[in-house]
TIDREN-108795 format. One record per residue (C-alpha): residue number from 0; residue in one letter; chain; x, y, z. Coordinates in steps of 0.05 Angstrom, whole numbers, plus 5000, padded with zeros to 4 digits. Each point is the difference from the previous one (the first is absolute). Layout:
! residues N
<NUM,"A","A",<X,Y,Z>> ...
This chain:
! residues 467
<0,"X","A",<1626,3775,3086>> <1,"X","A",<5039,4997,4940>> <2,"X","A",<5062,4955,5025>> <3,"X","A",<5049,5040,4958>> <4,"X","A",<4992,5056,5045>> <5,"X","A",<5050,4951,5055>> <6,"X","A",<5053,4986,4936>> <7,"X","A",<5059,5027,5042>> <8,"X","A",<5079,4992,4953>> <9,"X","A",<5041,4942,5039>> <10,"X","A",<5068,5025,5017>> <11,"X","A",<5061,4983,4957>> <12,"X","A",<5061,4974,5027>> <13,"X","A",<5058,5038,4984>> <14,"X","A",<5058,4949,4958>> <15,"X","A",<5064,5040,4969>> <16,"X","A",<5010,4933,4950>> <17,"X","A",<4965,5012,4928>> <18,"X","A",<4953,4937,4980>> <19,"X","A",<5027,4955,5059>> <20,"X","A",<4964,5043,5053>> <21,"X","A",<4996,4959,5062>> <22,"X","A",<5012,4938,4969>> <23,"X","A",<5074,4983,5028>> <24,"X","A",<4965,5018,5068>> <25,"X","A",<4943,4957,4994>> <26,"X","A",<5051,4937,4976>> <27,"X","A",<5036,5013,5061>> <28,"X","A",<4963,5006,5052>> <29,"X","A",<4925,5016,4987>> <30,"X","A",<4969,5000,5066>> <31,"X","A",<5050,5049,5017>> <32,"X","A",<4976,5040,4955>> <33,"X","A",<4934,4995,5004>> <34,"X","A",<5000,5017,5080>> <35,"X","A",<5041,5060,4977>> <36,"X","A",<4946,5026,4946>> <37,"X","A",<4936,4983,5053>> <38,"X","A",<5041,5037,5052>> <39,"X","A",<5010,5059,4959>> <40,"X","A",<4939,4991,4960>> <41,"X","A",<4945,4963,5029>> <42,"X","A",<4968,4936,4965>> <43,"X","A",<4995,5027,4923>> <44,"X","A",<5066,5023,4966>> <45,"X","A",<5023,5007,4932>> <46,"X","A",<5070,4960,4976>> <47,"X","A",<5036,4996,4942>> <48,"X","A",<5020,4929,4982>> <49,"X","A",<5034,4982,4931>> <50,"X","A",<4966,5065,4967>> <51,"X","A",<4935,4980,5018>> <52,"X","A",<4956,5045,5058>> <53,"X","A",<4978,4952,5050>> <54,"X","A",<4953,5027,5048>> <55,"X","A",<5013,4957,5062>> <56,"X","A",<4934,4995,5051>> <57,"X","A",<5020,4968,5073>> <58,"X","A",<4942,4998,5031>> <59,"X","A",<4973,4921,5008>> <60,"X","A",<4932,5029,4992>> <61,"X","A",<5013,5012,4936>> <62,"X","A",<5022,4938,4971>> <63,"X","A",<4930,4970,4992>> <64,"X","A",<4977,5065,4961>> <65,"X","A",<5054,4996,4951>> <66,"X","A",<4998,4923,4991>> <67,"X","A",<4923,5012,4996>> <68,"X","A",<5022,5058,4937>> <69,"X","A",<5001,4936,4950>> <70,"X","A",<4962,5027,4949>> <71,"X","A",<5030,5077,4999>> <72,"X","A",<5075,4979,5020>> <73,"X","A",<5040,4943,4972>> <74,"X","A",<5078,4972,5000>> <75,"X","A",<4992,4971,4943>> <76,"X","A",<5036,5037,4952>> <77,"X","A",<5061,4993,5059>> <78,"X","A",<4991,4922,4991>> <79,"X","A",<5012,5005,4926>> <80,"X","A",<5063,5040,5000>> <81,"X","A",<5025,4957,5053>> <82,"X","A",<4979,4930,4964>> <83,"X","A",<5034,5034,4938>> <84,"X","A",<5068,5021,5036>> <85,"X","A",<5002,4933,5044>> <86,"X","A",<4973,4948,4956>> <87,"X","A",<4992,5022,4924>> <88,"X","A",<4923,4986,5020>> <89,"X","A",<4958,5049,4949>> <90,"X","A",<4945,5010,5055>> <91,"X","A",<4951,5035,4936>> <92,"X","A",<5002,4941,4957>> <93,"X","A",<4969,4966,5056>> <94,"X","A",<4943,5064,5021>> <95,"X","A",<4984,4997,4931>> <96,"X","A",<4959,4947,5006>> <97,"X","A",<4945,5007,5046>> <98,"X","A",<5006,4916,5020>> <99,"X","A",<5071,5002,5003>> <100,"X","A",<5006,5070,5034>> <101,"X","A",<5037,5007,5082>> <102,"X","A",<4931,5006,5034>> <103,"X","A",<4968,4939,4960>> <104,"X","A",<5061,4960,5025>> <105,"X","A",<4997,5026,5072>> <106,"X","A",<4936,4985,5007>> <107,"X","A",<5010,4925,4967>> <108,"X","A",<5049,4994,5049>> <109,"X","A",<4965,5028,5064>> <110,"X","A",<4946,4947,4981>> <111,"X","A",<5040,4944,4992>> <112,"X","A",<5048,5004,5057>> <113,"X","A",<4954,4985,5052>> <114,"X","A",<4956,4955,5032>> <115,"X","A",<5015,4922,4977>> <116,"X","A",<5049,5024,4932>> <117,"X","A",<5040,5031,5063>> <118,"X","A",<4990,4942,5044>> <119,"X","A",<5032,4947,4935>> <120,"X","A",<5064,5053,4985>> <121,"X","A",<5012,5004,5076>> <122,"X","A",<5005,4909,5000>> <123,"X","A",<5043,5014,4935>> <124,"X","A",<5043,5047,5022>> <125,"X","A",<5009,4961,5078>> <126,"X","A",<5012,4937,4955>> <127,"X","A",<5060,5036,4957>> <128,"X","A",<5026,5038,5066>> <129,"X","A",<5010,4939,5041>> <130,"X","A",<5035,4968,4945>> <131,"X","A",<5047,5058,4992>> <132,"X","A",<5016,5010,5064>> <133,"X","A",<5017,4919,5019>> <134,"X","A",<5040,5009,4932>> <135,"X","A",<5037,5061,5020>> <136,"X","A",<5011,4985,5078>> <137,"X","A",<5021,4927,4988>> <138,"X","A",<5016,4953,5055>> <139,"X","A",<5062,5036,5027>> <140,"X","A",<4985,5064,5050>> <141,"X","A",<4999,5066,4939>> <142,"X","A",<5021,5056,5002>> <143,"X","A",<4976,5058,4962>> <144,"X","A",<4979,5069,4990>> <145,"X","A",<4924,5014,5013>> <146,"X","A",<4975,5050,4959>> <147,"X","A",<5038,4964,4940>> <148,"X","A",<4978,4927,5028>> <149,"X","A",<4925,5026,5006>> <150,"X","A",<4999,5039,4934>> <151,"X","A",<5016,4939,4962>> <152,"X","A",<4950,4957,5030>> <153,"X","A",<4951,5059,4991>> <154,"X","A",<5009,5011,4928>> <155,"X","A",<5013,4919,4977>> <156,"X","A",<4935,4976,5040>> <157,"X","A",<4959,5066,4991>> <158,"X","A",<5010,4995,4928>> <159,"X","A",<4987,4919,4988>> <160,"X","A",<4939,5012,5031>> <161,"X","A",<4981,5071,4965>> <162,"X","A",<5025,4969,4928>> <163,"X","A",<5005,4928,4990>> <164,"X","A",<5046,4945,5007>> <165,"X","A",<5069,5013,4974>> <166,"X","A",<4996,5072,5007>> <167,"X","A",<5053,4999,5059>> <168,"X","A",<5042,4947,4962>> <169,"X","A",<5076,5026,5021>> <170,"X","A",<4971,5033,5058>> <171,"X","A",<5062,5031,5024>> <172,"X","A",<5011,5025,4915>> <173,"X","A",<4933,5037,5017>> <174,"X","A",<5011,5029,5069>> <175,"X","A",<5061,5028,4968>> <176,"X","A",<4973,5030,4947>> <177,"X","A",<4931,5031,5039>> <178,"X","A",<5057,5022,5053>> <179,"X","A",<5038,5038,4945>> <180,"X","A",<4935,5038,4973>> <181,"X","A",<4981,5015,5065>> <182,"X","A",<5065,5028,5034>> <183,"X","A",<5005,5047,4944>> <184,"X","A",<4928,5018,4998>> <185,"X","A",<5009,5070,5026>> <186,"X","A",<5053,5017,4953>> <187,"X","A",<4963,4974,4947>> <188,"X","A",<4944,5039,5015>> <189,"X","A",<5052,5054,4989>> <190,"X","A",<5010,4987,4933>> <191,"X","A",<5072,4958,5007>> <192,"X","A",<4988,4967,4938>> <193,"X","A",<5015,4924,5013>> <194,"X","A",<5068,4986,4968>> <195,"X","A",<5033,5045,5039>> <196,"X","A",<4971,4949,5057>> <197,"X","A",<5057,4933,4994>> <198,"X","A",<4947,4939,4985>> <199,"X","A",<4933,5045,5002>> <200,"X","A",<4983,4992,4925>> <201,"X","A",<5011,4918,5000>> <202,"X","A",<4960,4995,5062>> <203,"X","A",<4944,5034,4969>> <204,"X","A",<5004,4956,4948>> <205,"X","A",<4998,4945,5042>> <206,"X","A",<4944,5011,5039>> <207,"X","A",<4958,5025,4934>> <208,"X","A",<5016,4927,4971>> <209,"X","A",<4965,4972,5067>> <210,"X","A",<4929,5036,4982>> <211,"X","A",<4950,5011,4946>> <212,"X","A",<4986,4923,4989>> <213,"X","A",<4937,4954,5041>> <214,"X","A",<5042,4954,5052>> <215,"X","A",<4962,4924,5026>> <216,"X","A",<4978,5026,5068>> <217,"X","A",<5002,5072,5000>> <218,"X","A",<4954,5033,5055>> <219,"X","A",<4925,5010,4977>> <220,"X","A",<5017,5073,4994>> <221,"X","A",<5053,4999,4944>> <222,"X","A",<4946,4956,4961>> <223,"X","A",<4950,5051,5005>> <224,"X","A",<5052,5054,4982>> <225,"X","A",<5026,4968,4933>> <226,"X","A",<4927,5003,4982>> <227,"X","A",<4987,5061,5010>> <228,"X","A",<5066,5023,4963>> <229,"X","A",<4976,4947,4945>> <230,"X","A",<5034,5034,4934>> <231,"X","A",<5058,5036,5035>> <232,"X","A",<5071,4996,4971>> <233,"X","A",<5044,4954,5034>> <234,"X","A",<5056,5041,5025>> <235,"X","A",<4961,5061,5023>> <236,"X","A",<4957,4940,5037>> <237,"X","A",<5071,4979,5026>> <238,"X","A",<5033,5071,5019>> <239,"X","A",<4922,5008,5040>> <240,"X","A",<5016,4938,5034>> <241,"X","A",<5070,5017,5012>> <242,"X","A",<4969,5059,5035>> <243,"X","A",<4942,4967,5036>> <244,"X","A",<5044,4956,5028>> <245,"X","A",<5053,5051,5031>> <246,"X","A",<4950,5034,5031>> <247,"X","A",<4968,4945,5036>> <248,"X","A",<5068,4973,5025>> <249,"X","A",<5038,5062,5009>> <250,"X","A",<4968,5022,5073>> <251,"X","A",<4978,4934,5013>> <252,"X","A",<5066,4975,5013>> <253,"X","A",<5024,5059,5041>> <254,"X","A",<4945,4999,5043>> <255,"X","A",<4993,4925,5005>> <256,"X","A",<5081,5001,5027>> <257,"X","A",<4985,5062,5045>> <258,"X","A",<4939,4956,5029>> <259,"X","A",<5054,4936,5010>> <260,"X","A",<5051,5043,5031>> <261,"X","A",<4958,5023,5055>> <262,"X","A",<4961,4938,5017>> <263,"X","A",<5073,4968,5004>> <264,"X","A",<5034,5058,5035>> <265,"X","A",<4961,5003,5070>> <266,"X","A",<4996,4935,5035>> <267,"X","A",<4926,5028,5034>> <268,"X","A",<4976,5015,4929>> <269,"X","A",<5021,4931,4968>> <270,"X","A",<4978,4960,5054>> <271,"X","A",<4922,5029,4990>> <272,"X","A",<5006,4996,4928>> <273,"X","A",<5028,4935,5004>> <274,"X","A",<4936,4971,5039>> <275,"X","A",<4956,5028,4960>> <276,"X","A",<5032,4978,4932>> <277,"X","A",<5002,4930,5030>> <278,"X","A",<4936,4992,5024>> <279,"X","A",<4957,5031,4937>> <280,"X","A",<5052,4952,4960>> <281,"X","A",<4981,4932,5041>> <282,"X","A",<4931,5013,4983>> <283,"X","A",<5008,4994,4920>> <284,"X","A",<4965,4944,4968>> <285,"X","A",<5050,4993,4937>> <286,"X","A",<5067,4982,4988>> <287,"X","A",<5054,5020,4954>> <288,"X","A",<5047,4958,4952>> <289,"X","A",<5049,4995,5068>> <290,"X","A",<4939,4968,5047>> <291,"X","A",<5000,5063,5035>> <292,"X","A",<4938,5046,5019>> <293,"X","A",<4983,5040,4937>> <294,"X","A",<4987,5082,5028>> <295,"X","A",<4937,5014,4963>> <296,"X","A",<4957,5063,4999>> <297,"X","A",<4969,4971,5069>> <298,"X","A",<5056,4995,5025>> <299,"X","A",<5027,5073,4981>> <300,"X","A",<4935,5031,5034>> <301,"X","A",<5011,4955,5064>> <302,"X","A",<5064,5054,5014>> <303,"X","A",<4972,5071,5024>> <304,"X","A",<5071,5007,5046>> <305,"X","A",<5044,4992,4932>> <306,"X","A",<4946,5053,4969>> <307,"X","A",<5017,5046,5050>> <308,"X","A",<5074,4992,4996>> <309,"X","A",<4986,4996,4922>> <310,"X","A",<4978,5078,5012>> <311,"X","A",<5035,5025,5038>> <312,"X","A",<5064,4988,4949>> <313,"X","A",<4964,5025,4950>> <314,"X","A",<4983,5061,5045>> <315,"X","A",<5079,5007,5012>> <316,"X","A",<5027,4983,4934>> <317,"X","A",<4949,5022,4951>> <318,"X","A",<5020,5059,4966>> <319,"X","A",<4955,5023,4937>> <320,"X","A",<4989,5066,4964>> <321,"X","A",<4937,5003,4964>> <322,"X","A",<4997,5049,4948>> <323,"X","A",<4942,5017,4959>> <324,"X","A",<4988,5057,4943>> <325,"X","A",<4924,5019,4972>> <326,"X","A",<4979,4948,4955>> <327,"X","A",<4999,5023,4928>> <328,"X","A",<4952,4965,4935>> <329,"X","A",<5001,5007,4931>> <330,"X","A",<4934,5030,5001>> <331,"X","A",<5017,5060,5051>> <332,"X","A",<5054,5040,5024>> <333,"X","A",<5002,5011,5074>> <334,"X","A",<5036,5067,5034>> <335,"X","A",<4987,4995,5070>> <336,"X","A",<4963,4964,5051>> <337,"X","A",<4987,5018,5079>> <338,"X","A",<5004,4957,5052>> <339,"X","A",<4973,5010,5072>> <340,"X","A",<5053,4985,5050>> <341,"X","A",<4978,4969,5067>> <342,"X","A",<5034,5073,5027>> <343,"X","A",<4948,5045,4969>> <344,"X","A",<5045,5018,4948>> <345,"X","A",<4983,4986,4926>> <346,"X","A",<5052,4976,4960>> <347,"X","A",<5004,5032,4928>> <348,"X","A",<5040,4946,4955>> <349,"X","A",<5022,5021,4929>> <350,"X","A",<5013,4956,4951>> <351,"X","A",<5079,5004,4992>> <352,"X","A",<5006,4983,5080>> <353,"X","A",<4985,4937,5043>> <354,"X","A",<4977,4986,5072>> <355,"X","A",<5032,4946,5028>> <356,"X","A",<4991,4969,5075>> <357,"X","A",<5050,4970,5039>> <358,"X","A",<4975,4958,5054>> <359,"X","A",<5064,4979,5041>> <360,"X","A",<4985,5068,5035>> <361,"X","A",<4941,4979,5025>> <362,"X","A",<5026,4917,5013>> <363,"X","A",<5061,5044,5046>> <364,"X","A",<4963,5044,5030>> <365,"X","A",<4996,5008,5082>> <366,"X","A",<4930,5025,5011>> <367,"X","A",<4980,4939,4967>> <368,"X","A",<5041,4942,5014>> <369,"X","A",<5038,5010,5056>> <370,"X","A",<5077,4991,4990>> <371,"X","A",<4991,4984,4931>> <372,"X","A",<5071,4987,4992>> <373,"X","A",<5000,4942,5037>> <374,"X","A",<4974,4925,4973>> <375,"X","A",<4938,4978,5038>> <376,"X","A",<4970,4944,4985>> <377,"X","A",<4929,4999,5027>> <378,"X","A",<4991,5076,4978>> <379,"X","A",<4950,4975,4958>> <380,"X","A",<4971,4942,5037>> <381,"X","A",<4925,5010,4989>> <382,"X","A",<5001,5065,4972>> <383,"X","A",<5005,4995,4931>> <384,"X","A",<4959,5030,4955>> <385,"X","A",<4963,5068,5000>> <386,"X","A",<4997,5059,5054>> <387,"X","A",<5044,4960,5048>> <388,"X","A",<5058,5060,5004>> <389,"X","A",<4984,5073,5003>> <390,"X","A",<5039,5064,4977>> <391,"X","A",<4978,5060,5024>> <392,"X","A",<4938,4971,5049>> <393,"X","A",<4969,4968,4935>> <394,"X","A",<5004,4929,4988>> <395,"X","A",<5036,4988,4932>> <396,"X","A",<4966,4962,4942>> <397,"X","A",<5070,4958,4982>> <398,"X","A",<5052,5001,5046>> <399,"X","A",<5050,4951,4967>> <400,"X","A",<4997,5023,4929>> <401,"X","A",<5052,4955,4962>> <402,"X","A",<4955,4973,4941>> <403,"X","A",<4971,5057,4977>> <404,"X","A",<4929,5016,4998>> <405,"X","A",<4943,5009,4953>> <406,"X","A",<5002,4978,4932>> <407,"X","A",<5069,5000,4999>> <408,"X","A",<5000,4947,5058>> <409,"X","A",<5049,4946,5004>> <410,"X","A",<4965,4933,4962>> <411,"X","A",<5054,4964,5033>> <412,"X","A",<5001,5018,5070>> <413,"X","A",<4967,4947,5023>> <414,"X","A",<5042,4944,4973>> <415,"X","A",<5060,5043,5019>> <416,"X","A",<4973,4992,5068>> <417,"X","A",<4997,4930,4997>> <418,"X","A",<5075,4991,4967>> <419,"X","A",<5020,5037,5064>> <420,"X","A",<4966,4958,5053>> <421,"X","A",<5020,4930,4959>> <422,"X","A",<5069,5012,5012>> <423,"X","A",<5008,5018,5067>> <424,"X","A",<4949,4939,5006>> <425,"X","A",<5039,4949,4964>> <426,"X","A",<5065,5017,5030>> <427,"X","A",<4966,4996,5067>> <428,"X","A",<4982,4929,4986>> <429,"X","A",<5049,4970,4970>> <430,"X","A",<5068,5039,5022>> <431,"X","A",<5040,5028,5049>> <432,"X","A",<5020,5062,4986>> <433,"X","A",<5035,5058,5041>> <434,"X","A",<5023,5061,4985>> <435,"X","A",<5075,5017,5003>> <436,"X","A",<5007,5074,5010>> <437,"X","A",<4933,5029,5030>> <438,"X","A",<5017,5075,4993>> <439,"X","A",<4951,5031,4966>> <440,"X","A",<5036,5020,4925>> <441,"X","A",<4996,5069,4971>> <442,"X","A",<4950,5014,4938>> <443,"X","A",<5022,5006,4926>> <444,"X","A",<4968,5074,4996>> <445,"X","A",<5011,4990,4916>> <446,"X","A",<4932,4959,5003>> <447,"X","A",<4963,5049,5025>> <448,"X","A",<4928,5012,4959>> <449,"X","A",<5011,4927,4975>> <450,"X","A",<4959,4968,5052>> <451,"X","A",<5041,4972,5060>> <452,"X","A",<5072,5008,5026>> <453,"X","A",<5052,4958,4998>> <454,"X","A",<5068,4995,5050>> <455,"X","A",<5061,5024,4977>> <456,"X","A",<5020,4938,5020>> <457,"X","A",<4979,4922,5000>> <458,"X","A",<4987,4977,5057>> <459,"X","A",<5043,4930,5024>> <460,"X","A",<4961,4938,5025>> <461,"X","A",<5007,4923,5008>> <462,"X","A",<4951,4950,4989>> <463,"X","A",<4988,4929,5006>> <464,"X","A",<4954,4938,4981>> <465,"X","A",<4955,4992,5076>> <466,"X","A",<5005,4926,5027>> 
């Protein structure tokens, strides 16, 4: 049967704002509104965000199906408006060569950040961490704020090991200016041109000056990538870089603090983390410049109680909106595609409107985790992977979707992983740290679609050298 037969319209929510649409209500509070339009609606509505029609689709069932869509549906002409407003980054120059084009790159990358490259950045970056944090703590008891004490350590030891030595030279000059960038993002995105930002346009001069030249000791990955990109001009290399490098810090930190906070918040939780941590560390067979145990891949995978707490923050914090249009060539012109929703209902996509996906519904939702506004830990203690939640009496495919999926999967995700296990591990072994305020802070709803929350406000702690 001829599957257009099923092509039903999706219902379009009403908005009395020209070109804006929904979008104040999605900045404000989009789960809100998104249990308001399935409530009304069902899983598959139409919005209007920023003048673009974003079909919205609910259902976890479908997220596979559209991720799977990689060849009819892409977000790449998104990512190049975005690199353009954000970063100056001229995404075509790059597309226009075939070697030096976004997939070639994500695919170098997905190649060459795993196994033993992965294994050498993770003894880099747990070298350049511990001798941040024994330079930043110091011998007296410090004091700090977490999300801004972790960010720093995030982005100067994350991007020594990533980019070469001397990359993070005036470490707290960089976590500045990445900071800057990064608050603003959203309004950038907007199209708030950056002088009307106070200190937006040095610090993306800045950070441009760090990039776009080989560094002695830069991860296995960047060698590989300045070969491919062989040819390139300099600066485009650099804004690239600029941008490559936000994006794998940007969430990382958030989610690496939110991970922190509630290992350190709950005595019960700490105290199995904390045996864990120090067992898989005792059993390391290298040391680092400070005679201490060196946390090596081994190590990492030794930790399946920090992977589960590890998930279920992401679960809780994560908060992207994947949008996607029909993918368009030089060679032909595309009107419309159909897609078969896991409802029965075929989708009819045109090419002036996206779909887009939005997976917090599904990480918050009660009929498959239970209380899913609550942090617990072991959630995900031997079940992750696929079909271990169900929606609807069917297992799902991916029930913790926060790296994307098909082509357009996260090359990173698996170092990311391991920048957020080193640092609960290396605070575990060498400090003391508690928490100073344990309520749980309220989320910065302006990051929504950006990848993970952060708290309205930082987060107070103390910390100290152990023994």
């Amino acid at each position: 049967m001829d599957q257009r037969v099923n092509i039903q319209p999706v219902e379009k929510v009403k908005s009395w704002l020209p070109w804006i649409g929904h979008g104040l209500q999605f900045i404000k509070d989009a789960d809100k509104l998104m249990a308001q339009c399935y409530a009304k609606h069902g899983h598959e509505f139409q919005l209007t965000l920023g003048g673009r029609k974003v079909t919205v689709l609910l259902n976890p069932h479908d997220i596979a199906t559209i991720f799977g869509e990689s060849k009819r549906l892409t977000g790449e002409a998104l990512n190049a408006e975005i690199s353009l407003k954000v970063f100056g980054m001229d995404y075509q120059y790059f597309n226009s060569n075939k070697q030096w084009a976004f997939h070639s790159l994500s695919q170098d990358f997905a190649k060459h950040l795993r196994g033993d490259a992965l294994d050498e950045m993770t003894q880099v970056m747990h070298q350049h961490m511990e001798d941040a944090m024994f330079r930043r703590v110091g011998e007296q008891p410090f004091e700090g704020q977490l999300f801004d004490f972790v960010g720093r350590l995030i982005v100067e030891a994350g991007g020594e090991a990533m980019f070469g030595q001397g990359f993070a030279e005036d470490a707290d000059q960089l976590y500045d200016d990445f900071a800057l960038i990064d608050d603003h993002f959203q309004s950038f995105i907007g199209g708030t041109p950056k002088w009307l930002v106070r200190g937006a346009r040095k610090a993306e001069q800045r950070l441009n000056a760090r990039f776009g030249n080989i560094r002695k000791g830069q991860a296995k990955v960047m060698d590989s990538r300045f070969k491919l990109v062989q040819g390139a001009d300099s600066f485009k290399m650099a804004q690239q870089d600029t941008a490559m490098f936000w994006a794998a810090q940007s969430n990382t930190v958030a989610i690496a603090a939110y991970t922190v906070f509630h290992v350190m918040r709950d005595p019960a939780v700490k105290e199995i983390i904390v045996q864990e941590v120090t067992a898989a560390v005792q059993k390391s067979s290298a040391t680092t410049r400070l005679a201490k145990p060196l946390i090596t891949q081994g190590v990492l995978d030794k930790m399946p109680k920090l992977d589960a707490v590890i998930d279920e923050t992401l679960r809780l914090y994560s908060t992207g909106f994947n949008m996607r249009q029909i993918a368009q060539t030089v060679e032909q012109r595309i009107d419309s595609v159909d897609i078969g929703l896991d409802s029965g209902r075929v989708l009819s996509l045109d090419a002036a409107e996206f779909v887009a996906i939005y997976p917090r519904f599904m990480h918050m939702h009660p009929d498959i985790y239970s209380r899913p506004e609550q942090f617990q830990w072991d959630r995900f203690l031997g079940k992750q992977g696929p079909n271990k939640f169900s929606y609807q009496s069917k297992p799902i495919k991916n029930s913790l979707s926060v790296f994307g999926g098909g082509v357009g999967m996260c090359p990173g995700r698996h170092f990311a992983r391991n920048e957020f296990k080193l640092i609960v591990a290396a605070l575990i072994n060498d400090f003391d740290l508690e928490i100073l305020d344990a309520t749980i802070p309220a989320n910065d709803t302006n990051r929504v679609g950006l990848g993970s929350y952060r708290p309205l406000q930082d987060i107070p702690f103390t910390c100290r050298i152990r023994g």
